[in-house]
N, C-alpha and C positions, 0 to 999 in steps of 0.2 A: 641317667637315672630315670627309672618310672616314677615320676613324681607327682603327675599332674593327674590320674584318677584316684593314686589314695591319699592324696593332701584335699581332695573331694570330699570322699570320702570318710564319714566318723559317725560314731555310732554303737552300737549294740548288734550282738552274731551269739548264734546260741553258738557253743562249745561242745565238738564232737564228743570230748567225755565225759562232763559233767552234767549237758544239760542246759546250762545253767547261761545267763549274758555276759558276755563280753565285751569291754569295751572297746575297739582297736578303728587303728589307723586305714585300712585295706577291705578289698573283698576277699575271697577265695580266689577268684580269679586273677586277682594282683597278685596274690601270692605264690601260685604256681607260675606266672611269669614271672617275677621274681627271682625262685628257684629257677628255673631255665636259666634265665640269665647269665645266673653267677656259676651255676655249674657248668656250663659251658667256655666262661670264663677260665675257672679254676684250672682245666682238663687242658688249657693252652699252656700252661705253664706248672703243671703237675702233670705226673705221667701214671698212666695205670701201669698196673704189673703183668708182668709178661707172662703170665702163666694162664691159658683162656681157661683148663678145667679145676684151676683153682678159682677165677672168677665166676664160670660158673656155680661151682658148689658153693660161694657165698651169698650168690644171688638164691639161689633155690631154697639158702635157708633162710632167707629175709623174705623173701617169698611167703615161706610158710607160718613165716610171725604177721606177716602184713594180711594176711587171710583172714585172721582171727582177732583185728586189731581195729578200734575207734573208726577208720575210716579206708576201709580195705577196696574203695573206688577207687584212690588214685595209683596212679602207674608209678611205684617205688621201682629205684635204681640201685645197685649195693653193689659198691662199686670196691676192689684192693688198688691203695694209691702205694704206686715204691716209693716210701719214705721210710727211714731208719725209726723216725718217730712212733712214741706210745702213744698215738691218740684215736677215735673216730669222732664224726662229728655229725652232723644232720646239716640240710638245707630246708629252709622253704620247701613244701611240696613235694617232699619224697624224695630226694635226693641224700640218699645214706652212706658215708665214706667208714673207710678202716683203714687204715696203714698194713706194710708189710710187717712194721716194727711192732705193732701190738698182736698181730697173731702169734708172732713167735714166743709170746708169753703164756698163749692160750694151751691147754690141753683136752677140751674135749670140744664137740657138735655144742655141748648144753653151753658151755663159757661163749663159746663164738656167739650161739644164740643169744645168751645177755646182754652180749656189748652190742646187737644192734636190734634189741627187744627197747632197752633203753633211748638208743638213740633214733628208734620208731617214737617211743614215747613222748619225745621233743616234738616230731611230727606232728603225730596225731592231737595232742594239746594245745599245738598252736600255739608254743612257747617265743616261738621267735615273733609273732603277731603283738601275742596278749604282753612282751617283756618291751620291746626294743619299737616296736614300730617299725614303719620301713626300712630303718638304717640296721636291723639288726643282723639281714645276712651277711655285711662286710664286716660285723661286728664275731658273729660267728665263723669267719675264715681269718680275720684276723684271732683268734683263740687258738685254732689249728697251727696257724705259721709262728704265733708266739711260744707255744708248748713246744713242737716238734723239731726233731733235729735233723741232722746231713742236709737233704737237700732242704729250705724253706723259703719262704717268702712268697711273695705274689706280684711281683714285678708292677706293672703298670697298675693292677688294682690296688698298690701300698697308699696312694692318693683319697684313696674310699674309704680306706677304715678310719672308723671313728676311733675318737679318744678312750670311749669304753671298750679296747680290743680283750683287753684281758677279764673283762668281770664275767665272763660267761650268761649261763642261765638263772644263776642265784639256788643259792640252797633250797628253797621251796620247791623252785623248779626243778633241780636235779634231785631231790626226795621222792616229786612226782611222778620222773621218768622213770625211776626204780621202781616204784610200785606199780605204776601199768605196764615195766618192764617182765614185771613176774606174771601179772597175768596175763600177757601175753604168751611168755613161758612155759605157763600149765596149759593155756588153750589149744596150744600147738602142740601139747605131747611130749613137754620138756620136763624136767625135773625147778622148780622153784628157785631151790638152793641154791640154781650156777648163781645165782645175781651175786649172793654173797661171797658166792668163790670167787667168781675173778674179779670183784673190788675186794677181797682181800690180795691177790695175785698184784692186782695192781696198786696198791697202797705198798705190799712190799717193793714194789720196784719205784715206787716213788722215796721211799722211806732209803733205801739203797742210794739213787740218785742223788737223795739232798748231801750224803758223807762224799760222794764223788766233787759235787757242785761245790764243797767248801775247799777240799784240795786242789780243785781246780779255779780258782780261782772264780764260779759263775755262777749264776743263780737257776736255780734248782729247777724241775720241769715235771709238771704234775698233768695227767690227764685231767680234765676239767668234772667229771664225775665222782672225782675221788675226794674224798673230805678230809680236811684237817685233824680227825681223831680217828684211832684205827678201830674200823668196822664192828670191830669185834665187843666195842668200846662204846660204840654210839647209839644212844638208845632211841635217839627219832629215826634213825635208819632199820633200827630192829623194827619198831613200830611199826614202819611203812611195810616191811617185807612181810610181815607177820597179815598184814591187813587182807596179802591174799589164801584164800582158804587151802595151806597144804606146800603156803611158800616156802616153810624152812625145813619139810619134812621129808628127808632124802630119798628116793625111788629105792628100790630094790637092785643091789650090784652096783650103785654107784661108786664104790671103793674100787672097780676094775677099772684097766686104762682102757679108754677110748682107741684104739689102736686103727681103725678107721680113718678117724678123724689125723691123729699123727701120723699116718702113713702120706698123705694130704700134702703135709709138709714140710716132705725130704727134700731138701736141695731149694728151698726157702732161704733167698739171701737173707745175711745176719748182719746189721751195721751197713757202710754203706755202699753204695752199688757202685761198682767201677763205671758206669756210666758218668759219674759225677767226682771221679776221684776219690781215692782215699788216701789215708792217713795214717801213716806207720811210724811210729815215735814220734823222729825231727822231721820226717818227711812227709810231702807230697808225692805219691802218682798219680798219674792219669792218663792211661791208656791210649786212650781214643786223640786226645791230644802229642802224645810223645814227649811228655813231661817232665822233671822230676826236682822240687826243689827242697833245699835242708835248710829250716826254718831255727832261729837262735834257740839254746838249750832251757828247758823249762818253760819258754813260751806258749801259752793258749793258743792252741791253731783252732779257727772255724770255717768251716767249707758252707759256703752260702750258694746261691743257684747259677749266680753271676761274677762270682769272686770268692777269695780265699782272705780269712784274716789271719794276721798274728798277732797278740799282744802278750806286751812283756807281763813279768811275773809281777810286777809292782804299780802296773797299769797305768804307766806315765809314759810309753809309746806304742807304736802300731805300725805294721808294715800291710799293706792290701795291694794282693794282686788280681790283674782283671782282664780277661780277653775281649780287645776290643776291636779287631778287624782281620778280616779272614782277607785282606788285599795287600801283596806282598808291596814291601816303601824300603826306603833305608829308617833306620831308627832314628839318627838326627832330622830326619824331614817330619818326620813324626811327631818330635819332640819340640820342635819349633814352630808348630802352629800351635801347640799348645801354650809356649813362650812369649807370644807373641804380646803381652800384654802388662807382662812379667817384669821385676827386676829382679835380674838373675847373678846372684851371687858369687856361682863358683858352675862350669862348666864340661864336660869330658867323657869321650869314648869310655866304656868297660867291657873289658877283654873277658870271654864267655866261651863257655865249649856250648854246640850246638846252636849257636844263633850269634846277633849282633845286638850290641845295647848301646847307648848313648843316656847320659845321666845328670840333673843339671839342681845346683838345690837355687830354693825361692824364698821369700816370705808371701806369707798370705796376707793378703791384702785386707781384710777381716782383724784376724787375731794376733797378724804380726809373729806368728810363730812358721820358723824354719820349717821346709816342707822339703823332700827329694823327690823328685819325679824323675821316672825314666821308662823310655820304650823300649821296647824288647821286640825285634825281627827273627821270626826264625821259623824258617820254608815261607808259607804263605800266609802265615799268622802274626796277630800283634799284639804285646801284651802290655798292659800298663802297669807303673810299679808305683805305691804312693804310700810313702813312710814320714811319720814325722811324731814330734814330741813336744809335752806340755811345755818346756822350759828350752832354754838357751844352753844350759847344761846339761840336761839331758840328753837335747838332740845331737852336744860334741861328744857324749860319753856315747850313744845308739847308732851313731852314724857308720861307724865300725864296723856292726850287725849286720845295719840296711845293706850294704856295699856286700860283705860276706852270704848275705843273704840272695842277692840281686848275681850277683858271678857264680852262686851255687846251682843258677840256671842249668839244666842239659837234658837231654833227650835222653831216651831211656835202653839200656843194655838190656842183654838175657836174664841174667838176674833181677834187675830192677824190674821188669815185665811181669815176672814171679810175683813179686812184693805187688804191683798192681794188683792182684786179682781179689775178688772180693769171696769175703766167709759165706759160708751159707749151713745149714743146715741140716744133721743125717741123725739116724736112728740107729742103735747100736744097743743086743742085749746086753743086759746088768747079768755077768756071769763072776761075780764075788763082791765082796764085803767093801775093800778098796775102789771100787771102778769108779766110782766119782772123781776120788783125787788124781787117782792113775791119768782118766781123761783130762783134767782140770792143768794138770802137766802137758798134756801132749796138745792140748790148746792152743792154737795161733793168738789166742788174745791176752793182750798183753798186759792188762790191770785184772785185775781181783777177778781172774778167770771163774774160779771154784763159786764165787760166791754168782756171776752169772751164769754158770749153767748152773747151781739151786735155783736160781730166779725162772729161768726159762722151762725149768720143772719142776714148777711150784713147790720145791724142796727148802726154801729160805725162812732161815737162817738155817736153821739145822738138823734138817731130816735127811733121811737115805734111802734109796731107791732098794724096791726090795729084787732077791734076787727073781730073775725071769721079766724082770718089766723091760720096754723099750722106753731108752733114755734117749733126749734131744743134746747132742753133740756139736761144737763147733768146730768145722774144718775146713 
């Protein structure tokens, strides 16, 4: 941690927007190491997206908000990170992220513009100085890895986030970054309006998420700029946008599609990348690994960066599997250094296609509660299996699962290779009346298709594409 020039450091800094003094913990200087830091961190264990003249064209247009912005000397990065997640976020010192997952909601240059007009604004205000102090860029990636989905976490940095991971920047502050987000928007030759398009874009897709998040059984995942009352609705959000001269007052043509800009994003993975497995009903693939397992019916699967969970429907067990060594063992040798300390209950091989298992249950030495553990050998890889449940009754009635779950192991056929591959993204004209539903049928995805492609063409809840537009398809 740099701790020891801004715990020196305290004081008063005029404020690149305002003017005005600040009180904070850092200099300038701390703070752009700082950023360095952590974005370098980040970038070890997040991956950019593999499209360089999609990165390019994000940077060119954060470029051109950073030109006309509070503090257009530092060297800003805008960066597309492949995560399935709706978020971006800012660092310290100019480091600008987005996901893959939220441009798929975007439809034009101006939208894209907003979300990182906005999350310039955090920059340039010196939100993460003036709110959090030192500790606020761990506090900031942890908002990222707490909002986002498919792949997430931050591995070794999980140690560094503080306990405020989820409070963000605070209302005040995210009011603020929308209003320098607009005028960064007009300065740059943008239209005002996007701010309030894609926080209404994205309030529906949060608004959608919270109905998913109660059937499934999980708590709900909101961009962190997005507010509790819908936009349309909130009158200190109006005030802010209105504050700049010509914010809410739409360009000329803005009712045309940006086709540009969505051509941009044909073939834009959708959900999540086979790099990291995906998730088809009960199952697991993954590729890259030669995979493939069928997880109990109704269960919550979560694909994490380092493991897979499952939990039951009633959230009184859990199976997690984990790759833990790329050095080919017997499975029993495996499992018995892990034993080693163990009292072990009940003991024995399980008979697998594509690999070799051995499986042994415990009590935890802690909570006293039954645990299963087992290794998993198969080629030159090792996978750990660790199941277990609140009760004593439980774990006799789930142990059935763990076991059916643990043998469903296998490596992957021609078909199942099929099912690996990940969605992504195509443009198709609207040539009638139906093409929505027609599409929303022919869909690979498998929950409330119809109402995510509205989402991803800002058609939600219940608008229709008119005829001759390019619609965003999943296939």
């Amino acid at each position: 941690m740099l701790l020891t020039s801004a715990m020196l450091v305290t004081g008063c800094a005029v404020n690149p927007v305002t003017g005005g003094n600040d009180f904070v913990l850092m200099t300038e200087r701390d703070e752009l190491t700082l950023g360095r830091k952590y974005s370098q961190q980040l970038l070890k264990t997040h991956r950019h997206y593999d499209n360089a003249l999609l990165q390019q064209y994000v940077q060119s247009v954060g470029e051109r908000l950073a030109r006309v912005s509070h503090r257009k000397e530092l060297l800003y990065q805008f960066t597309v990170l492949d995560s399935a997640g709706v978020n971006a976020f800012a660092l310290p010192g100019g480091y600008i992220y987005i996901t893959r997952g939220l441009l798929a909601y975007l439809n034009s240059e101006s939208e894209l513009a907003a979300v990182l007009a906005h999350e310039l604004g955090h920059v340039t205000a010196r939100h993460s100085v003036r709110q959090h102090g030192l500790s606020t860029a761990t506090n900031v990636l942890g908002q990222f890895i707490a909002i986002g989905t498919g792949v997430q976490g931050m591995g070794d940095l999980n140690s560094l986030i503080s306990a405020g991971i989820n409070s963000g920047y605070g209302r005040g502050h995210e009011l603020e970054a929308d209003g320098l987000g607009v005028q960064y928007l007009i300065r740059a030759g943008y239209q005002g309006s996007a701010m309030m398009s894609v926080i209404t874009v994205l309030k529906n897709q949060e608004l959608f998420d919270r109905k998913s998040a109660e059937k499934e059984g999980r708590q709900p995942r909101a961009y962190h700029g997005v507010f509790s009352t819908h936009p349309k609705n909130d009158e200190r959000l109006q005030a802010v946008l209105a504050q700049a001269k010509g914010g809410l007052k739409p360009l000329k043509g803005w009712l045309k599609q940006d086709v540009n800009f969505l051509n941009k994003l044909e073939g834009l993975t959708f959900g999540a990348s086979a790099k990291d497995g995906v998730i088809r009903g009960r199952h697991f693939y993954h590729a890259d690994l030669n995979l493939k397992i069928q997880f109990p019916k109704a269960w919550a699967i979560k694909n994490n960066p380092n493991s897979i969970i499952a939990t039951s429907l009633a959230g009184d067990a859990f199976i997690r599997w984990r790759l833990q060594s790329h050095k080919a063992t017997s499975a029993k040798q495996v499992l018995k250094k892990v034993l080693n300390n163990h009292k072990v209950l009940e003991e024995s091989s399980v008979p697998m296609k594509g690999g070799s298992a051995y499986s042994a249950i415990i009590r935890d030495v802690l909570t006293g509660r039954p645990i299963r553990l087992t290794a998993i050998v198969s080629g030159d890889r090792v996978f750990s299996v660790y199941a277990s449940a609140k009760t004593d009754a439980a774990f006799l009635s789930m142990d059935k699962h763990f076991l059916k779950t643990i043998k469903s192991f296998s490596t992957l056929t021609r078909a199942d290779r099929r099912k690996a591959r990940e969605f992504s993204l195509h443009l198709v004209k609207v040539r009638g009346r139906g093409s929505l539903e027609a599409f929303a049928k022919a869909s690979p995805i498998a929950d409330h298709a119809e109402e995510q492609l509205r989402l991803i063409n800002n058609l939600f809840p219940t608008g229709m594409p008119k005829l001759g537009d390019q619609l965003k398809i999943v296939r």
